[in-house]
N, C-alpha and C positions, 0 to 999 in steps of 0.2 A: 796823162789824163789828170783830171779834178779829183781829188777826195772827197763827196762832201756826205755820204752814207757813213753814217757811222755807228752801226750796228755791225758788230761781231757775235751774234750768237743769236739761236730760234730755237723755241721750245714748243713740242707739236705732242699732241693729247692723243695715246690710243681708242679706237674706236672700235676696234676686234674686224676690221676691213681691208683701211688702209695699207700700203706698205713701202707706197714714194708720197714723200713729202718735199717742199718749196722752202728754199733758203734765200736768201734778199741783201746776200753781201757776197763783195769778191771773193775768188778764192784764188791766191795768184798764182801757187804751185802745187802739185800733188803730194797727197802727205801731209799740207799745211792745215790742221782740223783735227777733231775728235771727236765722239759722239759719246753720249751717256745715257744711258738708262733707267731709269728713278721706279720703283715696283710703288704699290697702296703701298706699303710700310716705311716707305718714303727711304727704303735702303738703295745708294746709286752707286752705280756700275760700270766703268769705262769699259767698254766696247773694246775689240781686236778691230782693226781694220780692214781684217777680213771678211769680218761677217756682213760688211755695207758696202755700199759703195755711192761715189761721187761724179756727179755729172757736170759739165759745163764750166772748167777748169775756166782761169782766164777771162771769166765773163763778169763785165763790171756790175750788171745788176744781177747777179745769182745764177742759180739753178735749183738740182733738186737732188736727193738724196734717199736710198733705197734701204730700206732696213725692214724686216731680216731677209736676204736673198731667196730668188726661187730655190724651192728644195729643201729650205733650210725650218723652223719653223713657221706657226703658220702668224697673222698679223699678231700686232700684241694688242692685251685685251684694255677694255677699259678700264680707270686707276690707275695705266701705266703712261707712264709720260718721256717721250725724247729730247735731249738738248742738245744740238749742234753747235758746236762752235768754233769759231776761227782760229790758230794757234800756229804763230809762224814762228821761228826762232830770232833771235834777239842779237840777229848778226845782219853785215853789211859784204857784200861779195862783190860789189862792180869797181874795177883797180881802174882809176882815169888816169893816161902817160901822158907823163911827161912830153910836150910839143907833139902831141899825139893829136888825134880827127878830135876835132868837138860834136859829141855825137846828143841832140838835146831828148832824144828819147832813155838815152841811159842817166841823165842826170833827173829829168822826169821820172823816170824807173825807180832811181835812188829815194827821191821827194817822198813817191809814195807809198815807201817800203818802209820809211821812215812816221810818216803818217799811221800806216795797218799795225806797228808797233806803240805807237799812242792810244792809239784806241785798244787795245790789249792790255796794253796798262791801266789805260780810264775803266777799262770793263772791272779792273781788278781792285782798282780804289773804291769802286760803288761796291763792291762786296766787302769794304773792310770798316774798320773801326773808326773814328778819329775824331780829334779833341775839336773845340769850335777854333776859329780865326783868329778868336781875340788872345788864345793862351800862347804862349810860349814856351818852346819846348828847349833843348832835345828833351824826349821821354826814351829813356834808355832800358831796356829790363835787365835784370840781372844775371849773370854769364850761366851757361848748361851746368856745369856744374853744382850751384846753389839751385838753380832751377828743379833740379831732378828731384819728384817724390815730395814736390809740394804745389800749395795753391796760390793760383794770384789775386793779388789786389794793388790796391793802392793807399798809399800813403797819406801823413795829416797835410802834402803838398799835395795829392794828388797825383804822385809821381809812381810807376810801377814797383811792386816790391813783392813778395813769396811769403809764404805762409807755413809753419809745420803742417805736417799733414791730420788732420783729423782735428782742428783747433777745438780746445774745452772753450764752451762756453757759458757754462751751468751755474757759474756764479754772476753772472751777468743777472743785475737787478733791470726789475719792469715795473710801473704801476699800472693796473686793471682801467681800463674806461673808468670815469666816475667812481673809483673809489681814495683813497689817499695812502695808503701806504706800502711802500716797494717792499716789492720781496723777489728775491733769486728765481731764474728759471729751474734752478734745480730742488727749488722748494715745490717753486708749483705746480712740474711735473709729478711731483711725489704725493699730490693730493686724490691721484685715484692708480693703485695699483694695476696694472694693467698686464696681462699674461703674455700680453706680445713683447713683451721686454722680455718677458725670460724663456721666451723660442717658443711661443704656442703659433701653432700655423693652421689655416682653417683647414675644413678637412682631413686633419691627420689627428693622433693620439697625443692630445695639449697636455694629458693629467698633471704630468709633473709641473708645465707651467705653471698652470692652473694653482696647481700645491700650494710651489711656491710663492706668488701673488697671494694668497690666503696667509701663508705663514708670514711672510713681510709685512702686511698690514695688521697681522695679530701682534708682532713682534715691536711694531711702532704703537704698540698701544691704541691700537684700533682704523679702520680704514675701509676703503672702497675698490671693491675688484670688479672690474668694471673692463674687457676688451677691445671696446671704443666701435666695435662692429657686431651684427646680426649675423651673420656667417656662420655657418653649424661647425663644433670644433667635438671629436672625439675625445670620450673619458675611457679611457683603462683600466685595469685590477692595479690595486699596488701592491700585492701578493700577499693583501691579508682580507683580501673578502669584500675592500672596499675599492669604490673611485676616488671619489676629494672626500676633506675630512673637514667640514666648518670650522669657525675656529670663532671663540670669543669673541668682540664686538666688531666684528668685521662684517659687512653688508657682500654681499654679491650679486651685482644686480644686471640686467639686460645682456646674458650671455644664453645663445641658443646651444646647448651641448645631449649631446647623443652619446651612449652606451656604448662602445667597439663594441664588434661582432666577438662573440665567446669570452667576452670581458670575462660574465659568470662572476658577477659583482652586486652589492648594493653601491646606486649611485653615488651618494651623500650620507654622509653620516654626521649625525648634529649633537648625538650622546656626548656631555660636557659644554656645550653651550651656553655660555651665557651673555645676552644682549646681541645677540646675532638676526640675519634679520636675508632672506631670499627674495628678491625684489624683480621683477619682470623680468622671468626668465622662463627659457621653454626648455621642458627635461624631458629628454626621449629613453624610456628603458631597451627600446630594440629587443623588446621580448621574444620575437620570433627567430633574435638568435644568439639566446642565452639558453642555456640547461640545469634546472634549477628555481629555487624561490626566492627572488632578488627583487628591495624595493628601491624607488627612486628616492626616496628618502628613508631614511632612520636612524630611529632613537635607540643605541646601543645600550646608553645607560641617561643619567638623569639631564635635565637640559629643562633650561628656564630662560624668561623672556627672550622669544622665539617669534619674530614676523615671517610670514609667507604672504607676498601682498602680488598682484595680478602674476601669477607664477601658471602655467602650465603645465599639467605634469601629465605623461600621456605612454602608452606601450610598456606597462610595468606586468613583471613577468608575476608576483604575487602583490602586493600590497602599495600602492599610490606614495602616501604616508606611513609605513608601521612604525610607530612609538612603543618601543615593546616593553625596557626594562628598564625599573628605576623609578623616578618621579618626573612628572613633566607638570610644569607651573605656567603660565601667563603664556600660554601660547596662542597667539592669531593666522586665521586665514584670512583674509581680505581679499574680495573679486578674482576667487581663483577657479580654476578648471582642471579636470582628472578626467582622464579618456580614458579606458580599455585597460583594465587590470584584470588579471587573473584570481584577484580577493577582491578585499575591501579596498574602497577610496581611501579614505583613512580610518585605520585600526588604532586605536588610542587606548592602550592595558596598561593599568594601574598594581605592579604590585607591589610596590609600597603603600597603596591605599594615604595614598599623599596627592594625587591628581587634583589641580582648582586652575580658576583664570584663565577657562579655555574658551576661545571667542571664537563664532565661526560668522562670515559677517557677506552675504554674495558666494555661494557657493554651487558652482555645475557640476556633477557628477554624470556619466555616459557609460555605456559600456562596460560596467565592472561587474567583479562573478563572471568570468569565462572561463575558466579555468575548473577543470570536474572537480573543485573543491569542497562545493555544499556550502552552505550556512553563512553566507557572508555577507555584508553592509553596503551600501555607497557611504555612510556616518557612521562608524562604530566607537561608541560613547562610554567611557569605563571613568568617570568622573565626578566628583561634588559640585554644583551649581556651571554645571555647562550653559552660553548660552548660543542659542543657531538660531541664525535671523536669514529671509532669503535664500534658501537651500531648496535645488530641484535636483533629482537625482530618477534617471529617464534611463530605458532602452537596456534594461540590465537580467542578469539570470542566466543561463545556458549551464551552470555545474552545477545541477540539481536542486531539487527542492530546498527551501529553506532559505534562497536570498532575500535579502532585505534591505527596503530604500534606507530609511534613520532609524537606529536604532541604538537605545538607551539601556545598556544591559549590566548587573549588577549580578557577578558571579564571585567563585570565590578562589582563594588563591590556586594556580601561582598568575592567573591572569588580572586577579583584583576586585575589589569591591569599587564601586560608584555609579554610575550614569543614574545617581539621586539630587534632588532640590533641584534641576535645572530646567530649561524653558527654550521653547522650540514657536518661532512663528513665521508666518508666510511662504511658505513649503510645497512640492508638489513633486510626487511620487507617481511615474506608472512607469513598467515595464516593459510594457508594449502590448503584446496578444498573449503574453504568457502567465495565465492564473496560476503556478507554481509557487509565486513569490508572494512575498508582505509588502504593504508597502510604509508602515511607522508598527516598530515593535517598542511598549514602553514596557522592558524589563528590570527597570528602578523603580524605587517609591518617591512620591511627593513631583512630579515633575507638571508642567502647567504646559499645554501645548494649545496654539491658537491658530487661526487663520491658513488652513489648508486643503488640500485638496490631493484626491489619491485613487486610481483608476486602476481598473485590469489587475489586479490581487485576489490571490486565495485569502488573506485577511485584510481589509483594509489596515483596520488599526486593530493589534493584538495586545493589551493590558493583560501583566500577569504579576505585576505588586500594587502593593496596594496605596491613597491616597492620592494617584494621578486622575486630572482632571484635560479637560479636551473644550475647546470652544469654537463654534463655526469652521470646523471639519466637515467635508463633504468626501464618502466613500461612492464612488459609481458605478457601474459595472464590475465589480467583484465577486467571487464565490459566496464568504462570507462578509459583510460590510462592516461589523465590528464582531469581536468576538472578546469577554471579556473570561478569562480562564481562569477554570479552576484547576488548582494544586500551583503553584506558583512558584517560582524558583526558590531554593533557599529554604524552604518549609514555609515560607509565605504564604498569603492570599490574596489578591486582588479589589480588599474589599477598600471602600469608602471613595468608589470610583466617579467623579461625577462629568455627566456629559451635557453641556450648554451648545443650544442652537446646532447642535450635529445632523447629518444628514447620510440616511443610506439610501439610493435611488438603483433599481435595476439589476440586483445583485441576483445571482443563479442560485441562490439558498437564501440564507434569512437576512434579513438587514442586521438588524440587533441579535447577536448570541450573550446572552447574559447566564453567565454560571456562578456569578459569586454576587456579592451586595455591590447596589451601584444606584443612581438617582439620574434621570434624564429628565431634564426641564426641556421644553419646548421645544423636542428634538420632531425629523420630519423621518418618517418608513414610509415608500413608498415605490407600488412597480416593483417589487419585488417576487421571485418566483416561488421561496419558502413564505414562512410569517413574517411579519412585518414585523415583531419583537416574542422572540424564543425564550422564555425565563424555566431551565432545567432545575430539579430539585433540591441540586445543591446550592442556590442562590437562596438568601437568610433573606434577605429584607430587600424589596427592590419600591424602586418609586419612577412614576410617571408620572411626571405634570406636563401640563397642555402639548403644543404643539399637532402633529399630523403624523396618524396612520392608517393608513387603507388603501384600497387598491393593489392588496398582494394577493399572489394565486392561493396561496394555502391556507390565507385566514389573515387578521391582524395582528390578535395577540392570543400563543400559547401558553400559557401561566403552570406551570406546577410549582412554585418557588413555594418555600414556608410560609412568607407572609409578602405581599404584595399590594401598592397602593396605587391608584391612578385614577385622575384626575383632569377634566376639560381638555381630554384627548379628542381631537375631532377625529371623526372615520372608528370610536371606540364607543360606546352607552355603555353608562355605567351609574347611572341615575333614569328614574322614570318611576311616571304617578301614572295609574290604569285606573278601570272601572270594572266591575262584573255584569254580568249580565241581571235585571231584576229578578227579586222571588217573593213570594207570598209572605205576608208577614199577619194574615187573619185566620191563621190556624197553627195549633202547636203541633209541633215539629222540629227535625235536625235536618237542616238543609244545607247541604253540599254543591262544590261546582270548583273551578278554577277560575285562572285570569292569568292570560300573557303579560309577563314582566317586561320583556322588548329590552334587555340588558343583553352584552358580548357573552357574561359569564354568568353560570348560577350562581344565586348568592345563597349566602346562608339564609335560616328561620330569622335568625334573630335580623338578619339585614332585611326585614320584609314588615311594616304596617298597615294593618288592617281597622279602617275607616268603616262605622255603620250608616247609612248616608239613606233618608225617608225619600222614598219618592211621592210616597200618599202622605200628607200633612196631619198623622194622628200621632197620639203618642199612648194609649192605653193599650200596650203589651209592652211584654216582658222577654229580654234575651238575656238566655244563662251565661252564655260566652260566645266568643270566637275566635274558634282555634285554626291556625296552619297545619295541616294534617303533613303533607310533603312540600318539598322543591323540587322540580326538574330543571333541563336549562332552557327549558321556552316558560312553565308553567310554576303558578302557584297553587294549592290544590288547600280549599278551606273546607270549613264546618261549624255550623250556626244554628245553636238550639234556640227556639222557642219555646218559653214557656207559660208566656200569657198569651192567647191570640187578640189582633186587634176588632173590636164590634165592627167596626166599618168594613162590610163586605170587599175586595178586590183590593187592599192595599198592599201594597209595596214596597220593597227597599234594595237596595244596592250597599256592593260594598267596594270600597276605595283603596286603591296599594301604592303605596311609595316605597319602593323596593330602590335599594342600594347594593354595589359592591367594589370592593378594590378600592377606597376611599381609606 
């Protein structure tokens, strides 16, 4: 017969159904074929030939082909694919004798035996390599020998040739797109340290790599450790209490890394740094299983110019930040976030009372103070002219009384003296539902704080040195909305405190607790459940100018203070001019009577003038004096001798008050 099908091979796509499939070329003897297998991971399989089987032997256009047999499993699924194909052996078996029959079906036979071995070949040349027409070869490769245990290429001919194995090629120069000058791949590989060089694998305990990469680029006089991946890599204890150890002007940035379980570590430690700098990165303390008070960073000993810029730091089993020991200088947060610490966000103790140049610049604070520790920060500030810009510090408290959102506190050693001279704006503090907490403690002197806002607190803002000033603060639903204390840290007092454009709105006790000297210009109390402004006896000198207070349950303003001034308070009277009622003025006599002053507060005698005012237009009599006998807090209570009567039967007079007080 004719050859003229020249397809040796079919490949049929599982469907999880099928299990005879069509093949579309001769197949001239049994045995002559194979079948393959190929799975989704594209791994392929030669088949037993027992597991198929073959139909229609001898048939010039095909047959078909069963795989996998009854009984055996069941079809194969989809992803999985069959390749049949032709494969006769590469011999010739029909002997023509000598003056023997001419028989043309066996020389036919022979043709096309020779033929189905063409096409087996052709199948094998289109799976293979080969140079264009136009070269010239041989292309010889090099014997097994040299072969073994190396790679191929080719030559400056083009011709095959072997390679050592593992060829260096790190000195091999490149230049950048658009720059001009070459440099080594092994230069430019070494411009960001990278921990996967030195066996860090995701998922597993990287510390040591990690180290490493830190110490090599400390070691190159400075560098960038950097993983090249987001992929969470575990830190370990290095059997001295820490995980990594910062290292002088070495950046490390965009590595997500997690605390091993029982590490029983602080993460980081940056005590001796200097020009160091943590750059977007996410630090997991895996507090939930560590045992112990372990922060994700700390200051073991002193360390200066120090960045943390969008860094994350989140699950710290005591302190976010603790900067405990030493001097810390020029340190920055930039765009950073603290979740869920069992203390403070960051603790910053000064006991060298050398603490400056501490920037906090976009800071989130969450969830800190879980931990039944008491007293603790989302900002705890132990510094000389700190400045915190953009700072919100939310959702905090659960270990007792005494947490606090910012707080600027100046104690004394071995924790340190400062959180004095500095400046706090655009802020906002609420804890949630829970009035146990503060939400800005200014326990420094001189500090300037502006543009904030602070909800849900037993103190809004609690002042207890003296010199701090407050500006466009709003305290809201608070117990107390400001409290300004007396006895103050240190043997201090909180006095020469002044508060501009403040606001206490809705608090379940007083807006304003004033116990020490303090000055509120145009401040607003208002909706309040206590008074509207508390001024207790230990407060020396207090002042009110304008602004708004009224509308609190218990009154506006309680005053026992030594001396107190106030002034174009709206919702407060503390000026007013009255009249008395008329009296006879044509007969001698001492006539008596009162007249509502209409002021908040009694005033004194001497804060009260008395006007003699005619209502009858005569002027012959005579009045000896007129006296203030008492003050009450509604009444003024006078007395008016006569001593000439006037002739003109029924005349008249009144008398006039311009009563003042707290001016």
């Amino acid at each position: 017969m004719t050859v003229s099908n020249q397809s040796v091979k079919t490949t049929v796509n599982g469907n999880g159904v099928q299990t005879i499939f069509n093949y579309s070329f001769p197949i001239m003897q049994a045995g002559a074929y194979s079948l393959y297998l190929t799975d989704p991971s594209n791994i392929t399989t030669l088949l037993s030939q027992s597991l198929y089987s073959v139909s229609d032997i001898g048939e010039p256009n095909g047959g078909t082909f069963e795989y996998p047999l009854p009984g055996q499993a069941g079809p194969i699924a989809v992803g999985n694919k069959l390749t049949f194909v032709r494969q006769i052996p590469f011999t010739q078996n029909t002997n023509l004798r000598n003056q023997g029959k001419y028989l043309p079906a066996s020389v036919e036979g022979m043709g096309d035996w020779l033929a189905y071995q063409d096409e087996q070949l052709n199948e094998r040349l289109l799976r293979s390599f080969l140079v264009p027409v136009v070269e010239e070869g041989p292309f010889t490769y090099p014997p097994l020998a040299t072969r073994i245990g190396k790679y191929a290429g080719y030559g400056n001919s083009g011709e095959p040739v072997v390679f050592d194995a593992g060829p260096s090629i790190s000195g091999t120069t490149v230049i950048a797109t658009g720059t001009t000058t070459a440099r080594t791949l092994a230069n430019r590989f070494a411009e960001v340290y990278n921990p996967l060089d030195w066996g860090a694998i995701p998922g597993t305990d990287s510390r040591a790599a990690f180290q490493a990469a830190i110490d090599a680029a400390n070691a190159a006089g400075g560098g960038i450790v950097d993983p090249g991946t987001f992929q969470e890599f575990l830190i370990g204890n290095n059997g001295s209490g820490t995980g990594l150890t910062l290292k002088s002007l070495v950046i490390l940035q965009n590595s997500n890394l997690k605390l091993a379980n029982s590490a029983n570590a602080h993460m980081i430690e940056i005590g001796g740094c200097n020009s160091s700098a943590i750059v977007g990165c996410w630090l997991n303390g895996n507090s939930a299983n560590q045992v112990g008070n372990f922060h994700i960073v700390r200051g073991g000993s002193s360390a200066e110019h120090i960045n943390f810029e969008r860094v994350r730091a989140l699950n710290a089993s005591y302190y976010g930040y603790g900067l405990q020991i030493g001097s810390f200088k020029y340190i920055q947060w930039i765009g950073c976030l603290i979740e869920n610490t069992g203390a403070d966000g960051i603790d910053l103790k000064n006991t060298l009372s050398l603490n400056t140049g501490i920037v906090i610049d976009g800071l989130l604070v969450r969830l800190h103070g879980r931990s039944a520790v008491g007293d603790s920060a989302g900002v705890d500030i132990r510094a000389q002219g700190a400045v915190l810009n953009g700072i919100s510090v939310i959702e905090y408290g659960g270990g007792g009384a005494g947490n606090c959102g910012i707080r600027f506190r100046h104690t004394t050693v071995p924790q340190g003296t400062g959180g004095n001279y500095c400046s706090l704006s655009g802020f906002f503090c609420d804890p949630g539902a829970q009035e146990t907490n503060i939400g800005l403690s200014l326990d420094g002197v001189f500090t300037a704080v502006g543009d904030g806002v602070i909800k849900n607190c037993v103190n809004g803002v609690r002042i207890q040195q003296e010199g701090n000033s407050c500006d466009n603060v709003k305290c809201i639903d608070c117990l107390d909305g400001w409290n300004i204390v007396d006895g103050g840290t240190l043997g201090t007092q909180p006095d020469h405190t002044q508060l501009d454009n403040c606001s206490a709105i809705s608090c379940d006790d007083e807006g304003f607790l004033i116990e020490r000297q303090c000055c509120l210009n145009n401040c607003v109390s208002r909706l309040n459940t206590g008074f509207g402004v508390l001024i207790t006896a230990t407060s020396t000198d207090t002042s009110i100018n304008d602004g708004e207070i009224r509308n609190n349950t218990a009154g506006q303003i309680s005053d026992s203070g030594m001396t107190t001034h106030i002034r174009g308070v709206l919702g407060v009277v503390t000026e007013n001019n009255a009249l008395s009622g008329p009296f006879a003025i044509d007969a001698i006599a001492v006539v008596t009577g009162s007249i509502s002053h209409g002021l908040a507060f009694t005033p004194n005698n001497y804060d009260c003038v008395l006007t003699l005012l005619r209502e009858t237009s005569v002027t012959d009599f005579v009045v000896a004096f007129i006296r203030i006998t008492t003050v009450t807090s509604t009444l003024v209570n006078f007395e008016v001798r006569i001593t000439t009567a006037s002739a003109t039967g029924g005349a008249q007079a009144r008398l006039g008050l311009m009563a003042k007080t707290k001016l």
